[in-house]
C-alpha positions as CSV (number, residue, x, y, z in Angstrom):
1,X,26.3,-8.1,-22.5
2,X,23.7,-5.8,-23.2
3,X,23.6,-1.9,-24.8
4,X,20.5,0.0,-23.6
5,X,20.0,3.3,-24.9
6,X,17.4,6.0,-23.8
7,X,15.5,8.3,-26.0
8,X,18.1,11.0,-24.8
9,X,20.8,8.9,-26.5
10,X,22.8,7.7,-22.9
11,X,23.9,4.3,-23.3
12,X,24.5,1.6,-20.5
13,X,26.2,-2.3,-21.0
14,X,24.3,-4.7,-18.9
15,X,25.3,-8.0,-18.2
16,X,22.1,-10.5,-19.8
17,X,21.1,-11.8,-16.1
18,X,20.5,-8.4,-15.2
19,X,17.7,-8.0,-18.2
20,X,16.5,-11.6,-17.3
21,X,15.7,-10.9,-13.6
22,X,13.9,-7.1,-14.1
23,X,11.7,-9.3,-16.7
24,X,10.4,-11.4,-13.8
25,X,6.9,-10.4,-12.9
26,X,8.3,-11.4,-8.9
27,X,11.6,-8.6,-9.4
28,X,8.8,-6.3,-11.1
29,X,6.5,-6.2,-7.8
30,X,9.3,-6.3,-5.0
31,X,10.9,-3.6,-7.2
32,X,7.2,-1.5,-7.7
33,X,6.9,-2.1,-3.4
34,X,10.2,-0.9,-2.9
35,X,9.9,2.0,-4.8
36,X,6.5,2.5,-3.7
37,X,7.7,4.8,-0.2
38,X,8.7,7.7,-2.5
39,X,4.6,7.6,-3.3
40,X,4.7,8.7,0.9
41,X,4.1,12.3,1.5
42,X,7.8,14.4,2.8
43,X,9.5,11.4,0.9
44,X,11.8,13.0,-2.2
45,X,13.9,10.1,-2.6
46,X,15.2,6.7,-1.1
47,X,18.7,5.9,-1.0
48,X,20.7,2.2,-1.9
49,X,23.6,2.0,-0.2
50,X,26.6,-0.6,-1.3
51,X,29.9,-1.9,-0.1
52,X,32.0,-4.0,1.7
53,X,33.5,-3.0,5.3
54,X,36.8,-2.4,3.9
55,X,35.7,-0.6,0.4
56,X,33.7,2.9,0.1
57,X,30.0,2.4,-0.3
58,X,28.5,3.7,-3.1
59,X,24.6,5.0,-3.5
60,X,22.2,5.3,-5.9
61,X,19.1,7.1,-5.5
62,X,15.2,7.1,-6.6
63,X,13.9,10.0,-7.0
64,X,9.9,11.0,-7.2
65,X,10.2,11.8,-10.8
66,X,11.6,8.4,-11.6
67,X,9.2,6.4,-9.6
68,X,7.2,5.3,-12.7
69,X,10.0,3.2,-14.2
70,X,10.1,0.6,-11.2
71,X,5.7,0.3,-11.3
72,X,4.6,-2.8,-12.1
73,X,2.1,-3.6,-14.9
74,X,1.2,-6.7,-14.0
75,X,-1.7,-5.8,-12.1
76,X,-4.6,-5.4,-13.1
77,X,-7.1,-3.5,-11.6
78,X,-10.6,-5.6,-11.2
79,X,-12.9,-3.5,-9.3
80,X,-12.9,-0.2,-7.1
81,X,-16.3,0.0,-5.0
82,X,-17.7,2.6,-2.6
83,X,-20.4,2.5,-0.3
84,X,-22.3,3.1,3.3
85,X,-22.2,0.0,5.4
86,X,-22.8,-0.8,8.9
87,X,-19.4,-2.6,10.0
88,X,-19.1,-5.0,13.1
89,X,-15.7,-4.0,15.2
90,X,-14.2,-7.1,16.2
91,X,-10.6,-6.0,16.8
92,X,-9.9,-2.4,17.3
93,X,-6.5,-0.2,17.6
94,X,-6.9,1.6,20.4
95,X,-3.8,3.5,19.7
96,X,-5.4,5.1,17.2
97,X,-3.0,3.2,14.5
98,X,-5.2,3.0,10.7
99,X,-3.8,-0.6,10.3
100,X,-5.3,-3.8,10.8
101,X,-8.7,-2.7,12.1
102,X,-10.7,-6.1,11.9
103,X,-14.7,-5.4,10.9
104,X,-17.7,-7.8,10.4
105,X,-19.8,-7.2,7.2
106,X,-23.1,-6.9,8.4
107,X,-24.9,-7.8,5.2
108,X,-22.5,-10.8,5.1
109,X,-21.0,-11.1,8.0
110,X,-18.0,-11.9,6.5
111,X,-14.9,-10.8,9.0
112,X,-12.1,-8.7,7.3
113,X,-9.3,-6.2,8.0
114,X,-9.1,-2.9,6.4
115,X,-7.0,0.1,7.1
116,X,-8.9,3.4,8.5
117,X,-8.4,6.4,7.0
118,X,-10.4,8.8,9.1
119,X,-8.3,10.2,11.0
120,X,-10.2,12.2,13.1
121,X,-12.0,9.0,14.3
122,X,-8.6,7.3,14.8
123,X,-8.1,10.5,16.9
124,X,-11.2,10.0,18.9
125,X,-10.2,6.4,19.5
126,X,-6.6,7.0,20.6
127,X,-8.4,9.9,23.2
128,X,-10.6,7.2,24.7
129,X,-13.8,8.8,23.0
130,X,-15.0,5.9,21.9
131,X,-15.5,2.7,23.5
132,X,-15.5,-0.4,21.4
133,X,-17.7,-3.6,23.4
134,X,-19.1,-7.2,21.9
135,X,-21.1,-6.1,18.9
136,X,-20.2,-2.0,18.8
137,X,-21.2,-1.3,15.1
138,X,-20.4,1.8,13.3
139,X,-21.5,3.2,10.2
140,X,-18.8,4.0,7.7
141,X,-17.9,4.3,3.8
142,X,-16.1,1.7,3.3
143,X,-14.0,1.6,-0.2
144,X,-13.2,-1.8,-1.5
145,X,-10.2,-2.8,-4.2
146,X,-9.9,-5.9,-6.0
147,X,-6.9,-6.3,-8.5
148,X,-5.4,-9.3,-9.9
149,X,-1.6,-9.9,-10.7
150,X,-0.6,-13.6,-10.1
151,X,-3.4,-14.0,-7.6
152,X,-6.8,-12.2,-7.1
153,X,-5.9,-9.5,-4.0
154,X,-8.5,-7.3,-1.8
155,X,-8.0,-4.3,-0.1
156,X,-10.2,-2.8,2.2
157,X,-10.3,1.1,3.6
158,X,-12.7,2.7,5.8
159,X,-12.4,6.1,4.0
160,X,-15.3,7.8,6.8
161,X,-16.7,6.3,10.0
162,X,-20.3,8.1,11.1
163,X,-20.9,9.2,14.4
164,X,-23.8,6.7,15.8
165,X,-27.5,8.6,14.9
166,X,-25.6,9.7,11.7
């Protein structure tokens, strides 16, 4: 057993397996994920919830203040690029939904997914405004994120898409 105490002097006993496993950079980043949808806007706090059918459960809550114990520091943060570029739609959401937009690169032509974050485009697109055809390219700023934690990771986000003529 372990004795923790905080710089306000409360004390808690935890068993050494406990320690062991919030050490692991795996723990760390499922924690830092899970913790992660208090970073949501209208979200105050998530909720744990224990027990068995036939004992009372018992909670235990994370609240936006306390989000920064359960970040990970594992990951580094490589790059953070923004730019204009003329992007290829190859798979669209017509629903209007940000995720999982796939784009072609022109200067590369490298396909990739990113998430949309204008959402008065995603608007337009969910209205039927725009029409999306074999080789439909749009101008957008396009943000691009590269951090390393046990593997290199890349995030894409079209921040802006450009009306055509733009």
């Amino acid at each position: 057993m372990v004795k923790i105490t905080n710089d306000q002097g409360v004390s808690n006993v935890f068993n050494h397996c406990v320690i062991n496993a919030y050490d692991s950079p795996g723990v760390k980043r499922a924690l830092d994920k899970f913790a992660s949808a208090v970073d949501e806007e209208g979200v105050d706090y998530i909720s744990i919830r224990t027990g068995a059918e036939k004992t009372p459960a018992e909670s235990e809550h994370i609240i936006k203040s306390e989000r920064d114990f359960f970040k990970s520091d594992d990951v580094e943060l490589l790059s953070d690029n923004e730019g204009e570029s003329v992007l290829e739609v190859v798979g669209a959401q017509l629903d209007g939904s940000p995720k999982n937009w796939r784009f072609l690169d022109d200067p590369e032509r490298e396909q990739f997914t990113a998430t949309v974050e204008d959402q008065e485009f995603l608007n337009k697109v969910a209205a039927g405004e725009y029409t999306f055809t074999r080789g439909t390219s749009v101008p957008a700023n396009l943000r691009v994120v590269q951090r390393k934690g046990q593997r290199v990771s890349v995030g894409r986000f079209v921040i802006e898409v450009y009306p055509p003529g733009e």
